[in-house]
C-alpha positions as CSV (number, residue, x, y, z in Angstrom):
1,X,3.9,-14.7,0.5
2,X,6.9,-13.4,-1.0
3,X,9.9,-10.9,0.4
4,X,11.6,-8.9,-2.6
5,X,15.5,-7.5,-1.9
6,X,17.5,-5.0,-3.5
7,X,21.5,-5.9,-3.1
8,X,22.4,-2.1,-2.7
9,X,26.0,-3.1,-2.4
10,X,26.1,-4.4,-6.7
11,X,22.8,-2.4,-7.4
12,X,24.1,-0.1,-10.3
13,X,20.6,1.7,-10.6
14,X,20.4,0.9,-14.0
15,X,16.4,1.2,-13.7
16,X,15.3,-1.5,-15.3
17,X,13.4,-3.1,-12.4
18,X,11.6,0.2,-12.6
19,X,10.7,0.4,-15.9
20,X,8.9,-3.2,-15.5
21,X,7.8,-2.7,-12.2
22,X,7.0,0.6,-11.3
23,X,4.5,-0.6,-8.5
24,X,7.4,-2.3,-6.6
25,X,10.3,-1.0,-7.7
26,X,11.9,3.3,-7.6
27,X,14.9,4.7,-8.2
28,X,16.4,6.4,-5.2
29,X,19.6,8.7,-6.1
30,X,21.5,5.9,-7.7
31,X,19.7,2.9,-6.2
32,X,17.2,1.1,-6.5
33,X,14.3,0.9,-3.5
34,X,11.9,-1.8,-3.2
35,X,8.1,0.0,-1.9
36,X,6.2,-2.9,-2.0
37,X,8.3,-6.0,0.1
38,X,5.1,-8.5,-1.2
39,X,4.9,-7.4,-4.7
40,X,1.9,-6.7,-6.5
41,X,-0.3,-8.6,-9.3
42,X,0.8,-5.4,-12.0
43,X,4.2,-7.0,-12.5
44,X,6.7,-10.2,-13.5
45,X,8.6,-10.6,-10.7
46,X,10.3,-13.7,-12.9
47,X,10.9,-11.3,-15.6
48,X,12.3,-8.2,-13.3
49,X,14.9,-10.4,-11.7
50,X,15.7,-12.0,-15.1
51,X,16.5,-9.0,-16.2
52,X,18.9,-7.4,-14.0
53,X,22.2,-6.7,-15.2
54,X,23.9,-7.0,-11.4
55,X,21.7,-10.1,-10.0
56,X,20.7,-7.9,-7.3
57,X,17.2,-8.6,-6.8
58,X,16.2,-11.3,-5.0
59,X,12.5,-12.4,-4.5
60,X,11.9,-15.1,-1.3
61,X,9.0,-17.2,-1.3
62,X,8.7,-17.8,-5.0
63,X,10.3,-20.4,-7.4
64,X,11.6,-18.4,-10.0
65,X,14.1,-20.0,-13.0
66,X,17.1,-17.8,-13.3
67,X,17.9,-17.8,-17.1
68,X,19.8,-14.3,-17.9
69,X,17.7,-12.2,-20.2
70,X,19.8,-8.4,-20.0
71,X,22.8,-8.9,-22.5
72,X,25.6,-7.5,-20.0
């Protein structure tokens, strides 16, 4: 089982974690909020958490190999 986190103190609410993972992942105002804590099949987790630009999301429970995909 896995636990996903949102950092809201470096979360810039860029929205990428939304726009790969709508199922888990929504904007709030300038934040992003996590609606599914387990995750879902619909998604890459790896790939959301690759991607964002603060290194604010943090999934528990699963091994995932941090190489820096965003550009910032």
């Amino acid at each position: 089982m896995v636990t996903i986190t949102v950092d809201y103190s470096t979360c810039e609410g860029c929205g990428t974690c939304e726009a790969l993972c709508p199922d888990v992942f929504k904007l709030e105002g300038e934040k992003a909020v996590v609606l599914k804590e387990e995750g879902s099949d619909a998604c890459n987790l790896e790939e959301v958490v690759q991607n964002c630009p603060t290194e604010s999301i943090k999934v528990e429970g699963m091994d995932i190999k941090f190489e820096r995909k965003a550009p910032f």
